[in-house]
LUMLOBA-8494 format. One line per 3 residues: their letters; for each residue x, y, z of N, C-alpha, C, O. Coordinates in Angstrom, 3 decimals, decimal comma. Layout:
! LUMLOBA-8494
A) X:Y:Z:X:Y:Z:X:Y:Z:X:Y:Z | ...
END
This chain:
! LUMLOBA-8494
XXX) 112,856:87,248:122,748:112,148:87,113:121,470:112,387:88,380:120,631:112,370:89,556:120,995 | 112,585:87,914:119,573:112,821:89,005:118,293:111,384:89,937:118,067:110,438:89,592:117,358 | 111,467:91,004:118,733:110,344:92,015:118,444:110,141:92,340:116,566:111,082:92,551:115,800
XXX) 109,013:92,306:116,271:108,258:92,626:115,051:107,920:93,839:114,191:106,762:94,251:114,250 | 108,672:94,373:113,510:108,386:95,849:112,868:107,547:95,725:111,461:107,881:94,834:110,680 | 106,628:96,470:111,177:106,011:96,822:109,894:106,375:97,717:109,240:106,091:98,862:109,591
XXX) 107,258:97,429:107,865:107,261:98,207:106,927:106,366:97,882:105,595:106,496:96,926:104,830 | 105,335:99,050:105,536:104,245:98,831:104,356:103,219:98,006:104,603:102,320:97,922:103,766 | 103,177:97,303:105,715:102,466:95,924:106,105:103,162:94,603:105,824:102,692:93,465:105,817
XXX) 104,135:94,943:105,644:105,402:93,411:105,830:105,942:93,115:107,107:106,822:93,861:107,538 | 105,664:92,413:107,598:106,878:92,363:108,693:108,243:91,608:108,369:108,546:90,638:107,675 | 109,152:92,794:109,465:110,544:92,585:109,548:110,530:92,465:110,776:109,506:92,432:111,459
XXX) 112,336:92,343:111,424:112,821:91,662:112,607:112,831:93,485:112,588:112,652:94,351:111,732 | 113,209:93,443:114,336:113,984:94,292:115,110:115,005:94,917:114,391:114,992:96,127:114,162 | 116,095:93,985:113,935:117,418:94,445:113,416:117,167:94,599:112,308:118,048:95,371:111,931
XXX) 116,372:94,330:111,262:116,162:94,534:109,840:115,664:95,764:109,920:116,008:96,399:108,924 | 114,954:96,444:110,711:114,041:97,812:110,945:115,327:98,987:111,306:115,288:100,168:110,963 | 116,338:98,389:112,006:117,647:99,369:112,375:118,531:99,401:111,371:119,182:100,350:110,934
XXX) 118,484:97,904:110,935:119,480:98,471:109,284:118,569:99,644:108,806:118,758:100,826:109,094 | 117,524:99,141:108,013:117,070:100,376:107,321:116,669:101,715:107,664:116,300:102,541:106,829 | 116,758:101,946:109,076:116,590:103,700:109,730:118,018:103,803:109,633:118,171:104,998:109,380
XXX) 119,081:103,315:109,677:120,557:103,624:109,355:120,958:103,792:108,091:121,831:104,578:107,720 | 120,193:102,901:107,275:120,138:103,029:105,421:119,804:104,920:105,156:120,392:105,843:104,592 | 118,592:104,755:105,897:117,720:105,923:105,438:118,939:106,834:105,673:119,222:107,762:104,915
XXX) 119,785:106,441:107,002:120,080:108,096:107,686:121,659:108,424:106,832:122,090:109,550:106,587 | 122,304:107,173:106,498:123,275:107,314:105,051:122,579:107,987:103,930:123,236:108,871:103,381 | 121,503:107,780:103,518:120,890:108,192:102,405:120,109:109,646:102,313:119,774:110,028:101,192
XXX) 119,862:110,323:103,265:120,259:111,745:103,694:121,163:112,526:103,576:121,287:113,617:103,019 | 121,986:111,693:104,319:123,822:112,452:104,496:123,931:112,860:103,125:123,880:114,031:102,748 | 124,117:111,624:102,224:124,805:111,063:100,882:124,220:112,609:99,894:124,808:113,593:99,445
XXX) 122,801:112,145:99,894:121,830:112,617:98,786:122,293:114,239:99,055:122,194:115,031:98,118 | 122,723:114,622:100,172:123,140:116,086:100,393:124,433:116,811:99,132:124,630:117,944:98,691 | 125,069:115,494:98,922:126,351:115,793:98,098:126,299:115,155:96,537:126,967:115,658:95,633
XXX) 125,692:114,345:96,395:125,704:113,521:95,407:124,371:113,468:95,047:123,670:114,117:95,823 | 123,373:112,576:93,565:122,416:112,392:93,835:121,738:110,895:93,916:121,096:110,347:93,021 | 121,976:110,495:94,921:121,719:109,030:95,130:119,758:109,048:94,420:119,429:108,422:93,412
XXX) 118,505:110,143:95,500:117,483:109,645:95,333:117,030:111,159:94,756:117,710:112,182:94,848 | 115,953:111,055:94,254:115,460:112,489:93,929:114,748:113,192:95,719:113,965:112,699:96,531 | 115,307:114,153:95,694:115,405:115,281:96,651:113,743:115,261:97,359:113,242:115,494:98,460
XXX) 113,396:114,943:96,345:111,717:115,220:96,622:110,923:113,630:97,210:109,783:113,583:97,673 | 111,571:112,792:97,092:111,195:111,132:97,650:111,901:110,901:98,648:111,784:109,688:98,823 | 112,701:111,392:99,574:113,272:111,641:100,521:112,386:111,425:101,791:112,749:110,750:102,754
XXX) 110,846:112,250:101,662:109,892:111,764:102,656:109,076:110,897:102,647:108,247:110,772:103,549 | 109,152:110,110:101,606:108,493:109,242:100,912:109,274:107,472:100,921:108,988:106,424:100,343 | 110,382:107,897:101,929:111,457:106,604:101,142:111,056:105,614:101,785:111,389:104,718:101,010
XXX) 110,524:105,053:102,742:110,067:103,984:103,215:108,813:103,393:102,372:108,615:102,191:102,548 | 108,131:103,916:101,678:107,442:103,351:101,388:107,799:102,889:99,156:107,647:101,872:98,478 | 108,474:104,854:98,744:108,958:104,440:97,416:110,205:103,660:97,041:110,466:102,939:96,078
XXX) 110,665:103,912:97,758:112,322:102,376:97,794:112,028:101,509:98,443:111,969:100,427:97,860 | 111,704:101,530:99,923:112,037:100,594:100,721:110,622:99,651:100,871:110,811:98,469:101,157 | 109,784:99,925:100,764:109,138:98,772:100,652:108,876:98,503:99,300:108,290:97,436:99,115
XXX) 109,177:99,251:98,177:109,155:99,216:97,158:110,243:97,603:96,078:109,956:96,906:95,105 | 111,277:97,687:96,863:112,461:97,164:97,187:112,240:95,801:98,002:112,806:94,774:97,627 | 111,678:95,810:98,756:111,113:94,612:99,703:110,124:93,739:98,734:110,263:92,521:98,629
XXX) 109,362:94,289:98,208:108,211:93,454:97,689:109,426:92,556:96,560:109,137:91,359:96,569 | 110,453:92,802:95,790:110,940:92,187:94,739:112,066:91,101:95,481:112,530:90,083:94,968 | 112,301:91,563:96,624:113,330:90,189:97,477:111,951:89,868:97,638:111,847:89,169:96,631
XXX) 110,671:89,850:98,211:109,556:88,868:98,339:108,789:87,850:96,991:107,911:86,990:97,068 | 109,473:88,331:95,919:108,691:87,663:94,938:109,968:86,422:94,586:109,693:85,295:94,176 | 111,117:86,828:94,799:112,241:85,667:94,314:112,279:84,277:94,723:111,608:83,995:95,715
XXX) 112,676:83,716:94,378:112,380:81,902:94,580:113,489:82,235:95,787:114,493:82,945:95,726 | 112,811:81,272:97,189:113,233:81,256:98,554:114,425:80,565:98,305:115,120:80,900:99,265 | 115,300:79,578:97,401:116,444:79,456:97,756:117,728:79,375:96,639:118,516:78,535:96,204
XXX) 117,454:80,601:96,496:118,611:81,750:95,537:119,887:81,865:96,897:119,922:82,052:98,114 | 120,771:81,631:95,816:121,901:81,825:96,471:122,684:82,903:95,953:123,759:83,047:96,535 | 122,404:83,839:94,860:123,147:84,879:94,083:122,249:85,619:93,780:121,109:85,257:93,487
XXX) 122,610:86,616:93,809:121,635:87,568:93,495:122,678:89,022:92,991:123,740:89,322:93,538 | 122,010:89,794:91,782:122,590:90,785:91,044:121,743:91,818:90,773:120,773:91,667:90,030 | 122,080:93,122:91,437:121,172:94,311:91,236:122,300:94,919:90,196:123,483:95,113:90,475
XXX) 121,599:95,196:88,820:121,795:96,654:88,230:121,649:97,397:88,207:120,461:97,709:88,126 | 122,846:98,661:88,259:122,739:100,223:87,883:121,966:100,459:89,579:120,869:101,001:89,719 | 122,721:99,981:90,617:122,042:99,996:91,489:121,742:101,096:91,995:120,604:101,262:92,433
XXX) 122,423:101,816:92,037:122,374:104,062:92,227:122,592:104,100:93,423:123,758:103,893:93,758 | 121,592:104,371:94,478:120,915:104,933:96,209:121,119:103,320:96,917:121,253:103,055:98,112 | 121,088:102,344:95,709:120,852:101,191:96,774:119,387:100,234:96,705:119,048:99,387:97,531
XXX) 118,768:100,579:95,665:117,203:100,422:95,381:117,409:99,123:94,101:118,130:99,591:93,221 | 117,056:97,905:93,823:116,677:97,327:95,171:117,621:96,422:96,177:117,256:95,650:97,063 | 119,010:96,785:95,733:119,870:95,576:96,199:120,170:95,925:97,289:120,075:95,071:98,170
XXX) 120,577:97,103:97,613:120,891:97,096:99,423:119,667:96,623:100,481:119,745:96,123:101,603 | 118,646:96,945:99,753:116,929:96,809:100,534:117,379:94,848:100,933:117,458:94,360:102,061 | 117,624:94,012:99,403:117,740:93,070:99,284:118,604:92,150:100,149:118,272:90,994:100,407
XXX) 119,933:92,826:100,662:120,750:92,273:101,198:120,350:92,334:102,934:120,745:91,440:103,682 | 119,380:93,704:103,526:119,116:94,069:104,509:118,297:92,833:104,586:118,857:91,886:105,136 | 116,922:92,614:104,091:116,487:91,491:104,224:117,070:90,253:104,566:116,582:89,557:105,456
XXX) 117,996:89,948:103,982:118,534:88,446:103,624:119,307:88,659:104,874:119,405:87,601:105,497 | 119,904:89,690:105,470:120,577:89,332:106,488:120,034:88,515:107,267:120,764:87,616:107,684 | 118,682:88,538:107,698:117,979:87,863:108,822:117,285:86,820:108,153:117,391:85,677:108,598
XXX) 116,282:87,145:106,700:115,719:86,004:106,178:116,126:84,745:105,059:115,565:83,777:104,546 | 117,563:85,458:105,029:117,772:84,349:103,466:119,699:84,483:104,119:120,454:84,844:103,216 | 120,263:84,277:105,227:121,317:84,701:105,028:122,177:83,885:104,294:123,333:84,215:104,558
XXX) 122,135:82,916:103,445:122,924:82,354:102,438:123,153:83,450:100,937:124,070:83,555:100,123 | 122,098:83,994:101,068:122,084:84,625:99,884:123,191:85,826:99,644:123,110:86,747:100,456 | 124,476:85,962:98,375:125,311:86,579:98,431:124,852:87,993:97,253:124,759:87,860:96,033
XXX) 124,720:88,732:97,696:124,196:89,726:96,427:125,256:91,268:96,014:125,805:92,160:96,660 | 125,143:90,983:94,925:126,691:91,898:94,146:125,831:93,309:93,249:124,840:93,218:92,524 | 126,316:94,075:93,473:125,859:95,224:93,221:126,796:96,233:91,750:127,877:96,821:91,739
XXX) 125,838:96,042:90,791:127,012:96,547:89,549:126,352:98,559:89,215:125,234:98,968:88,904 | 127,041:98,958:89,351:126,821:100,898:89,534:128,425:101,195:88,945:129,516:100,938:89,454 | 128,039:101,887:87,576:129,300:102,456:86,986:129,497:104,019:87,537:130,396:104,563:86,896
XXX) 129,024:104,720:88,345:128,988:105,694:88,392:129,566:105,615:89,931:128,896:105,138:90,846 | 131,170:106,253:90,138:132,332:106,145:90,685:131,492:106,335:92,627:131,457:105,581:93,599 | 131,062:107,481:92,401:130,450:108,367:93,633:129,256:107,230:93,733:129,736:106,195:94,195
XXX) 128,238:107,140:93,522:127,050:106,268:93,667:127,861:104,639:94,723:127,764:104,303:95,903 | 128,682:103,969:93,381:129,678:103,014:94,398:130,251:103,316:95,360:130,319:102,477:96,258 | 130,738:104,326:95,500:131,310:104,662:97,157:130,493:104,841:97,854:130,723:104,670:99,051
XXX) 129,160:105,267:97,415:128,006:105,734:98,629:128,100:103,605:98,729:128,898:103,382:99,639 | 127,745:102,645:98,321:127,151:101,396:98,052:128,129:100,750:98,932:127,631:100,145:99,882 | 129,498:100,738:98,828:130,484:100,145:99,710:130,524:100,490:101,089:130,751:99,780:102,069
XXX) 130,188:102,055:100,968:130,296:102,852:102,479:129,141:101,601:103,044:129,386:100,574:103,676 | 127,871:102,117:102,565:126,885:101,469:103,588:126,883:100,060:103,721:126,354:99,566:104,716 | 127,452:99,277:102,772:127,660:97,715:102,690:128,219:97,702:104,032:127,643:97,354:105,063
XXX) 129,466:98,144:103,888:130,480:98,434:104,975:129,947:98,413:106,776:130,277:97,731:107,746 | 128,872:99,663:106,529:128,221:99,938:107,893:126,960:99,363:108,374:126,337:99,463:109,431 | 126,797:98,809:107,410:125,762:97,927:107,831:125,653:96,370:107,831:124,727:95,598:108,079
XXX) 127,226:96,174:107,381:127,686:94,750:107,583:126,412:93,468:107,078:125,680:92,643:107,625 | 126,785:94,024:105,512:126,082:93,264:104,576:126,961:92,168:103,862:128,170:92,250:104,082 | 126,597:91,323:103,175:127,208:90,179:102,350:126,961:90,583:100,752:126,107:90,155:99,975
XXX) 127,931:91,481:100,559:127,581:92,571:99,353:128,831:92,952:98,935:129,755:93,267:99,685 | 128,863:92,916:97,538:130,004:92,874:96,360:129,816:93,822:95,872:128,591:93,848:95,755 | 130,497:95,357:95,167:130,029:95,869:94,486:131,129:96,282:93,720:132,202:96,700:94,154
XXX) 130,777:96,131:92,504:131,201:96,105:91,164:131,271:97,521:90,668:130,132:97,769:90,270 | 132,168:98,757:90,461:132,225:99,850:90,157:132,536:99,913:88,186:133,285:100,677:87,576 | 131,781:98,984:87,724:131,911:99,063:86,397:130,553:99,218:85,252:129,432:98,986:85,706
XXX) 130,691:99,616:83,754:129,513:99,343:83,499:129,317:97,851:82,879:130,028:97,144:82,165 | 128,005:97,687:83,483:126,930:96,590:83,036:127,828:95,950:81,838:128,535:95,033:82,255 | 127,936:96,158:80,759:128,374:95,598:79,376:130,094:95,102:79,601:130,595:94,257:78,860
XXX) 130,826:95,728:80,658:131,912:95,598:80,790:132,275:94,185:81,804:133,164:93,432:81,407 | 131,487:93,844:83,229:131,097:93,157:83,524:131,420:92,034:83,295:130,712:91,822:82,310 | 132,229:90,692:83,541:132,323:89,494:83,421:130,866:88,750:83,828:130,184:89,056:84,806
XXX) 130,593:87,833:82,969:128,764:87,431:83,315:129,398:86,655:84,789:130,439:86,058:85,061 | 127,835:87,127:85,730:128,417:86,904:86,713:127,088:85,922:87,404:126,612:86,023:88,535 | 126,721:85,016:86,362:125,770:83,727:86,697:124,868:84,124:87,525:124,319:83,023:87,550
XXX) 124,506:84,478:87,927:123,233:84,942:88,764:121,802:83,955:89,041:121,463:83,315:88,046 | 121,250:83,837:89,833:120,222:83,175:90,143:119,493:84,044:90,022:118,624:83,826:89,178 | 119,415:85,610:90,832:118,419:86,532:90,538:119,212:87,371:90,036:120,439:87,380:90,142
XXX) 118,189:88,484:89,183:118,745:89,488:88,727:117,657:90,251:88,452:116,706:89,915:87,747 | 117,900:91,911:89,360:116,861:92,850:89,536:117,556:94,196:88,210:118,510:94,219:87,432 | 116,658:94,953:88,498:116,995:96,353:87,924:115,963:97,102:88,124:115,001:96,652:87,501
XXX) 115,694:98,132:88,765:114,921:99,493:88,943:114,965:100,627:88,206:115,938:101,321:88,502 | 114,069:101,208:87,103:113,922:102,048:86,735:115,209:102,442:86,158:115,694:103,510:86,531 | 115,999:101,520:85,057:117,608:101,377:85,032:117,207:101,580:83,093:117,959:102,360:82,509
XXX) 116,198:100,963:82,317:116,177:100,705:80,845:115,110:100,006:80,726:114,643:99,183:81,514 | 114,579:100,484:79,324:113,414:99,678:78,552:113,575:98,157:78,660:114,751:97,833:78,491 | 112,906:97,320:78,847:112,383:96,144:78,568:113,380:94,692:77,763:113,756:93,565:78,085
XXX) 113,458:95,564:76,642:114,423:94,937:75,759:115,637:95,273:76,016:116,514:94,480:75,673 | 115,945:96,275:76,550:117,201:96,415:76,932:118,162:95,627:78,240:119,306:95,179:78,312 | 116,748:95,777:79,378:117,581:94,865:80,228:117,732:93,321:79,928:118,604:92,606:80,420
XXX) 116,437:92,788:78,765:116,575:91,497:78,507:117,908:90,925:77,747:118,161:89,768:77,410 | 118,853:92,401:77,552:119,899:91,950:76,915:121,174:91,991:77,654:122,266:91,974:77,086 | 120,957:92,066:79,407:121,768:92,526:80,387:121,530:91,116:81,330:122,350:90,375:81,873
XXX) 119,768:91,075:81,268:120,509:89,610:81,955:120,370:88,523:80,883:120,042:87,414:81,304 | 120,517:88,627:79,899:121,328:87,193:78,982:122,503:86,908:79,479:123,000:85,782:79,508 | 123,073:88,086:79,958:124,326:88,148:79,845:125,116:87,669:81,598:126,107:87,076:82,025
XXX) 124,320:88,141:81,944:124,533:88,177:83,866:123,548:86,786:84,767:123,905:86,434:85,891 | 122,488:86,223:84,155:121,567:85,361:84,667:121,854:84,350:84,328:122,074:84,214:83,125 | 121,986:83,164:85,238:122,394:81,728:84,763:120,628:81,155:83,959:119,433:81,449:83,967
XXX) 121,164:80,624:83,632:120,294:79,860:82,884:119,086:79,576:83,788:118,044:80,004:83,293 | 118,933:78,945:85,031:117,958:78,397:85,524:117,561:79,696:86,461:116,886:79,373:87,439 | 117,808:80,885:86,366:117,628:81,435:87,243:116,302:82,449:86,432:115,920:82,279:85,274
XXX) 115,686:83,678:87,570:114,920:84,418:87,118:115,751:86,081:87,157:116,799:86,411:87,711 | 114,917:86,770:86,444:115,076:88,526:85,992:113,788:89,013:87,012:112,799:88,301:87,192 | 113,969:90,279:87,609:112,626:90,336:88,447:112,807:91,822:88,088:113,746:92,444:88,585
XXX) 111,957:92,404:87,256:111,786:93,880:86,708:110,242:94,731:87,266:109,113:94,484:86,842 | 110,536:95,551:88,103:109,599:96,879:88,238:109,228:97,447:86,813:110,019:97,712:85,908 | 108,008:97,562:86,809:107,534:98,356:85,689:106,276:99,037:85,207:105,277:98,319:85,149
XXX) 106,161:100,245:84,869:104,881:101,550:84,953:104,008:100,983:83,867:104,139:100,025:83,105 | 103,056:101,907:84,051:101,912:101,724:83,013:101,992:101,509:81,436:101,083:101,027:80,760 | 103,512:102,043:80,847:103,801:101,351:79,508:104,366:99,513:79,064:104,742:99,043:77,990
XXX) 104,196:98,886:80,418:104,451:97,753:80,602:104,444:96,676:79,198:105,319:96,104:78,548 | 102,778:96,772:79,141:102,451:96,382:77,554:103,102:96,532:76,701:103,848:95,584:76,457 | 103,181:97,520:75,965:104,222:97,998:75,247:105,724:97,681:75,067:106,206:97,468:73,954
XXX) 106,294:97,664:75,977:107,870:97,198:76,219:107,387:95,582:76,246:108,060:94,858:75,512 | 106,480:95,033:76,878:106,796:93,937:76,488:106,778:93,234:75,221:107,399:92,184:75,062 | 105,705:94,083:73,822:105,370:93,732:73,147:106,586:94,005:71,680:106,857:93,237:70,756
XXX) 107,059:95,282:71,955:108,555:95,178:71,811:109,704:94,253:72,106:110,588:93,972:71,297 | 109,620:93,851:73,210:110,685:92,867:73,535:110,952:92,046:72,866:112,060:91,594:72,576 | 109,401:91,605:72,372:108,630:90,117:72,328:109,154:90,190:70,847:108,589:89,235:70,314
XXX) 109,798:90,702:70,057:109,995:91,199:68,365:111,355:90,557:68,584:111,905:89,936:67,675 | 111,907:90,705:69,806:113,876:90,482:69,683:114,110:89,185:70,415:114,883:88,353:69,940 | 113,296:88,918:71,873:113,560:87,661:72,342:112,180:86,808:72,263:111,254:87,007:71,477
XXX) 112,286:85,611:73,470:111,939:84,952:73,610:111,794:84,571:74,969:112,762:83,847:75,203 | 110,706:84,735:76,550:110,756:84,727:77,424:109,498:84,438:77,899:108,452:84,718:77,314 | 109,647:83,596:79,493:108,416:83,081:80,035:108,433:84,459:81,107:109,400:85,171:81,377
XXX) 107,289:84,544:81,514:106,740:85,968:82,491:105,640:85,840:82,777:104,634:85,536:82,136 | 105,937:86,216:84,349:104,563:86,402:85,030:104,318:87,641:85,528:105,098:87,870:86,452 | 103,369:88,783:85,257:103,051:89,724:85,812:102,611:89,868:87,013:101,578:89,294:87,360
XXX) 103,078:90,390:87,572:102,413:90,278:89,039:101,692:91,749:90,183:102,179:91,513:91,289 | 101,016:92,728:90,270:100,627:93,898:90,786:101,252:94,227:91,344:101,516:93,675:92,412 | 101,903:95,441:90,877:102,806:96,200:92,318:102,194:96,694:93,658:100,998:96,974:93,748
XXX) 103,077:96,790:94,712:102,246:96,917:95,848:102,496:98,526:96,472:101,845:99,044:97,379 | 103,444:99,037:95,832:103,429:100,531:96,306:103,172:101,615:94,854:103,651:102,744:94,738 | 102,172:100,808:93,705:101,845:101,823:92,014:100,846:101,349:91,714:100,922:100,352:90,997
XXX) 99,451:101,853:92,128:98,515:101,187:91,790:98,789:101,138:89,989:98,128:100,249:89,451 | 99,211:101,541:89,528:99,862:102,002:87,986:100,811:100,649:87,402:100,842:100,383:86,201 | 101,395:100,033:88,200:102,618:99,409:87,852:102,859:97,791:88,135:102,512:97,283:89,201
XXX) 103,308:97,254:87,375:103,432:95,396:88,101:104,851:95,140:88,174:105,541:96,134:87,946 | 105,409:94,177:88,406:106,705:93,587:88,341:106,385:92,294:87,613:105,409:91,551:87,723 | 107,404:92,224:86,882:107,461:90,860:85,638:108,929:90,510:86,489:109,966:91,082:86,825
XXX) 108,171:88,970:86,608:109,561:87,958:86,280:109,226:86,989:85,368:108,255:86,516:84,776 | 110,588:86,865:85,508:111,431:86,422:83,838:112,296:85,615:83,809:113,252:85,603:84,584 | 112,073:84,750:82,833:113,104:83,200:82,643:113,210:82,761:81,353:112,494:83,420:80,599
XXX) 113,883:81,829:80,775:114,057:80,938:79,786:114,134:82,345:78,964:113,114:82,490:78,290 | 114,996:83,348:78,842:115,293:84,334:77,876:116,429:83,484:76,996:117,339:82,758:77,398 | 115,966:83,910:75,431:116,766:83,610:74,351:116,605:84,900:73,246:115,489:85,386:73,060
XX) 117,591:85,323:72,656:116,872:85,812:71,347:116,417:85,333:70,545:116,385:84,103:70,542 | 115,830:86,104:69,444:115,222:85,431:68,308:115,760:84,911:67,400:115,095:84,381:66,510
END
């Protein structure tokens, strides 16, 4: 029987708990040379990425078959995303777009070593062929309106946008709300007492 690990109060498998102490221990190495995470969340990463990261593969509709992290950096939330899916969603194929040369090599390395079902795209966002998406994340990547103009571009039609976002939430949305046109559900973040995650559908402009 598949022994039971808690991260944050989620449970994961056995092997989902060894990907991510192997994530972590790439993301040490890495952050030594490059800057994948800030220096100072380093002792903090299980709970500010990684379960941080977990809760947004937990909010996505259970049978997504594509999935697209932007500006992915350290790996936050799409590598978290793909670790998951290995064991709970393994249909799910998820592509990783990071224009920043070093960041993608850290993203391939660990794809690589941790024998994920993971694409990564070393280009920027705008350059990008739309790449239909069922989901489409972004972390702490651009304002509101900005990513709503990233996944027009990258999100199939029937699919959702699943955005982290701080206490100016209101605001960006109420901005947004001037350029497009979108259904959203707010939902409480589980590692900011400060912060919710919005998903997002039926985006059009105005």
């Amino acid at each position: 029987m598949t022994s039971e690990y808690s991260l944050a109060g989620r449970v994961v498998s056995r092997e989902t708990w060894d990907r991510l102490k192997a994530l972590e221990g790439l993301l040490r190495k890495w952050t030594k040379a490059i800057n994948l995470v800030s220096p100072g969340t380093l002792d903090t990463i299980w709970t500010r990425h990684f379960a941080d990261s977990a809760q947004i593969f937990d909010m996505a509709p259970d049978r997504a078959r594509s999935w697209a992290d932007l500006g992915s950096g350290g790996g936050f939330p799409g590598l978290v995303v793909a670790i998951l899916a290995k064991d709970e969603s393994p249909g799910l194929s998820v592509t990783l777009v990071e224009s920043d040369q070093r960041k993608a090599a850290f993203l391939m390395t660990a794809a690589r070593t941790l024998d994920l079902r993971v694409t990564v795209i070393a280009d920027r966002i705008e350059s990008v062929a739309p790449l239909g998406a069922k989901v489409l994340s972004a972390r702490a990547l651009a304002p509101l309106d900005v990513l709503l103009g990233y996944a027009e571009r990258h999100l199939n039609r029937a699919g959702v946008a699943i955005f982290p976002k701080g206490a100016t939430v209101d605001d960006e949305l109420a901005h947004a709300l001037e350029h497009w046109r979108f259904s959203y559900q707010k939902e409480p973040s589980r590692t900011d007492a400060a912060g919710v995650v919005l998903i997002i559908g039926g985006i059009t402009r105005v």
